[in-house]
N, C-alpha and C positions, 0 to 999 in steps of 0.2 A: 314519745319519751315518757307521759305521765303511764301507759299502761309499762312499760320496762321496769318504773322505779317501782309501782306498787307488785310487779312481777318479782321482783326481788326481794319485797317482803314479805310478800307471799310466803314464798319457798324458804326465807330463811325464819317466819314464823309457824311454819307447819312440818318443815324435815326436823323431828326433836329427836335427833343425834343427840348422844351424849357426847362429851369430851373426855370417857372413858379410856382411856391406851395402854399397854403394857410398856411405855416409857416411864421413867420413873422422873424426866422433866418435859415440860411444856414450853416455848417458847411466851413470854407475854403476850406477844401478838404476830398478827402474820396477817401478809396481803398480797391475793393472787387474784385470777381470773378465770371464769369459766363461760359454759353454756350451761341453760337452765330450759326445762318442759313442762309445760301442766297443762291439762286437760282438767278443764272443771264445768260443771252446773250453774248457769246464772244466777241461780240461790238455789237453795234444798227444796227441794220440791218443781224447778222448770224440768220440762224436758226438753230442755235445749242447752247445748254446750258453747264453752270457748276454750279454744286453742292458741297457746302463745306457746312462741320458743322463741329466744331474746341470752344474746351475753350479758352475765352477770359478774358484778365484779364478787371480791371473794374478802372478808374481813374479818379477825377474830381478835378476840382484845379478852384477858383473863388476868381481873383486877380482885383482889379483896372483897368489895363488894359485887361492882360495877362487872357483870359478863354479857359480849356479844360473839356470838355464835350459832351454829346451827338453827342452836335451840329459840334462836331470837335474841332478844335484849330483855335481860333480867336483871336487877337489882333486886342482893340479898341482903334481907334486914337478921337473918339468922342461917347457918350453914349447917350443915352435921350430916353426918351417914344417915342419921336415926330421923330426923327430923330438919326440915329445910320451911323456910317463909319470906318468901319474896315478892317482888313485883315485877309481871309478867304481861304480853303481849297477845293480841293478835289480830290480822287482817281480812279484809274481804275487800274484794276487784270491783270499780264499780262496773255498771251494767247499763247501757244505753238502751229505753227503752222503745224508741225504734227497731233494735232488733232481736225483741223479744215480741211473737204474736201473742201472747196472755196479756201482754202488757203495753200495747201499741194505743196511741194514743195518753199514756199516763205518763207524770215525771218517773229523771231518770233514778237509779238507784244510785247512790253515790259512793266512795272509796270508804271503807268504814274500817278503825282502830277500836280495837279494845286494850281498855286496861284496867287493872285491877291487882288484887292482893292475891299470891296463891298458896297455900299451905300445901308440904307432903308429908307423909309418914312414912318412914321404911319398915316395911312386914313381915318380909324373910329378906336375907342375904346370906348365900351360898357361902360355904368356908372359904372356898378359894374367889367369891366376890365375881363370878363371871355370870350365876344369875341372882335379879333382884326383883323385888315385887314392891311396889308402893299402891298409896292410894293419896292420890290429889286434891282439892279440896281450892279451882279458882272462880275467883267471883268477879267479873269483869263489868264496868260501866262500859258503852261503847258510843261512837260516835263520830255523824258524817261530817270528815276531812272538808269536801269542797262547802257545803253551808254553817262548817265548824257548830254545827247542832250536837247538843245531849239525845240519842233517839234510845234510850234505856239501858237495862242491866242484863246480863248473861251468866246463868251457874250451870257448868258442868264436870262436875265430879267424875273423876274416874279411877279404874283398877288398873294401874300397869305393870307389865311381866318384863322385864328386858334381859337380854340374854347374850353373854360375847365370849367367842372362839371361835379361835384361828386367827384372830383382828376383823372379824366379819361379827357386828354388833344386828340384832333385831329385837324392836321393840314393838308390843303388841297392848292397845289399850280399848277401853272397853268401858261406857259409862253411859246414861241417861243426860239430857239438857231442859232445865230451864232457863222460860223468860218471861220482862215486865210485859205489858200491854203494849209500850210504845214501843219498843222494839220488835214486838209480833206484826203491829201494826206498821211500821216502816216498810215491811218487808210484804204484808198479804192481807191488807186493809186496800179495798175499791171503794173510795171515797164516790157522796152521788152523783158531783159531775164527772166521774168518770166510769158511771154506770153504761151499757149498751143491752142491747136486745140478748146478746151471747154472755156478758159479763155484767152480773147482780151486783150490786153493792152488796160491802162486805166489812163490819167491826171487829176486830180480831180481840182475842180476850188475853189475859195473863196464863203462865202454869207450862203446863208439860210439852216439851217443842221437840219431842221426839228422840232416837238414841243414836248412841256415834261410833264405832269401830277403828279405829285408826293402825295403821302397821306400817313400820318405817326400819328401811335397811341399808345398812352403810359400814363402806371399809374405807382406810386411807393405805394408800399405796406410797409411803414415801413421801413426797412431796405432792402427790393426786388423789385429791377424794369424790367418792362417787359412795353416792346418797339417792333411794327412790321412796319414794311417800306413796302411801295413796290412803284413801279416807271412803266410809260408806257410812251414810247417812240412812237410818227407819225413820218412816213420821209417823208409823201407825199409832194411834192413839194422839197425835198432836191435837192440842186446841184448837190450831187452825186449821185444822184436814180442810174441813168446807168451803174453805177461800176457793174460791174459783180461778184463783192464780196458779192453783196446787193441780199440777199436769200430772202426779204421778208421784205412790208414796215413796220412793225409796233413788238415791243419787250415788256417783261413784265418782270420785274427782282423784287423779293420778299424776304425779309430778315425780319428774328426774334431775338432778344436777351433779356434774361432772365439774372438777376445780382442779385449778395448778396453782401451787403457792410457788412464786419467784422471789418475797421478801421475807424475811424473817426480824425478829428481837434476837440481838445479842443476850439480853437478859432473860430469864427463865421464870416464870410466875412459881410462886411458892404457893398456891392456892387451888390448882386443880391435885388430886388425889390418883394416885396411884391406886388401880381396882385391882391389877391380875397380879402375882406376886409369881 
């Protein structure tokens, strides 16, 4: 049950669907069900995977400030086409280090939140608003869930293009990642007793933790939405390349979800924005 729930944040903090639509209302909220896929990388840099597919439930709520969606759970302290400043999310699965061989015999990795303040900028928006380009600007603390630890901070900036016609939205982003010490280290630090003949101890340092690609596509059919993610990770040039944990520079983690909304709000949110006219 705990890998389903953090399965479900996963996908609902990495599919960043907008709540763009050419309806000109939204319902406040709405609660359905689906099935959900990801294929992902133990961390950036294993070359070993995990596969979950698990029902998920399905919830959107679009409040003045307060929106949970696609995009995650975001609290915004300022709104606008031009400019948005919120606080924003994200996840990572933990990882059992029995079955990871880079990592056998070490503790495990644990479920990890990020959160933080994110600023965007809007840089071009098309006349008729079907494409738009921003540039991001989130700066996240993060930290393991099961020993409720501070393990650092995460900045990754990025350029994104997003584009909708025909009700078929794709967005494409693109940006560089750092981080502190202790979050490098959480992750591809081999502390000495858990050095071996094949695996060196290892200090990891602060700074450049490699670049990210993200591309995400999603239509609603009515009352069914269907959303695929997938994300490609470079380390080249990472701080940490020489960990000995780092199987290999470069990862590719894929996720689908498929939803049926069965409830709805009578009431209508005054706060999502009409894009296509």
């Amino acid at each position: 049950m705990t890998i389903i729930f953090f399965l479900i944040l996963f996908l609902f903090s990495t599919l960043t669907f907008a709540e763009d639509t050419p309806q000109s209302s939204i319902p406040k909220w709405e609660l359905g069900v689906g099935i959900g896929a990801i294929s992902l990388p133990h961390y950036r840099g294993s070359d070993q995977n995990a596969d979950y597919v698990s029902p998920i439930p399905y919830f959107r709520y679009s409040g003045k400030r307060l929106q949970l969606d696609k995009e995650g759970g975001r609290f915004y302290f300022y709104n606008s086409d031009e400019f948005k400043f919120d606080l924003s999310t994200a996840f990572s699965l933990p990882v059992d280090s029995d079955d990871n061989h880079a990592r056998t015999g070490m503790n495990n990795l644990g479920a990890v939140i990020e959160l933080g303040p994110r600023i965007q900028f809007s840089l071009y928006q098309s006349k008729d608003k079907s494409l738009r380009i921003r540039f991001a600007l989130p700066l996240r603390e993060a930290f393991d869930i099961g020993d409720v630890k501070d393990i650092g901070w995460v900045f990754s900036p990025y350029l994104q293009l997003r584009y909708f016609n025909s009700g078929w939205e794709t967005a494409t982003s693109f940006g560089p990642v750092w981080a502190s010490e202790e979050y490098h280290d959480y992750f591809y630090q081999v502390a000495p007793q858990y050095a071996t003949t094949t695996r060196a101890a290892y200090n990891a340092q602060a700074g450049y933790s490699g670049s990210r690609l993200t591309f995400t596509l999603s239509k609603r059919f009515g009352d069914t939405f269907f959303g695929l993610f997938a994300r490609y990770d470079d380390l080249s040039g990472a701080t940490f390349i020489d960990s000995p944990l780092i199987k290999q520079k470069d990862s590719l983690m894929i996720g689908v979800a498929l939803s049926w909304v069965f409830k709805k709000s009578e009431k209508y949110s005054q706060y999502i924005v009409k894009k296509v006219e």
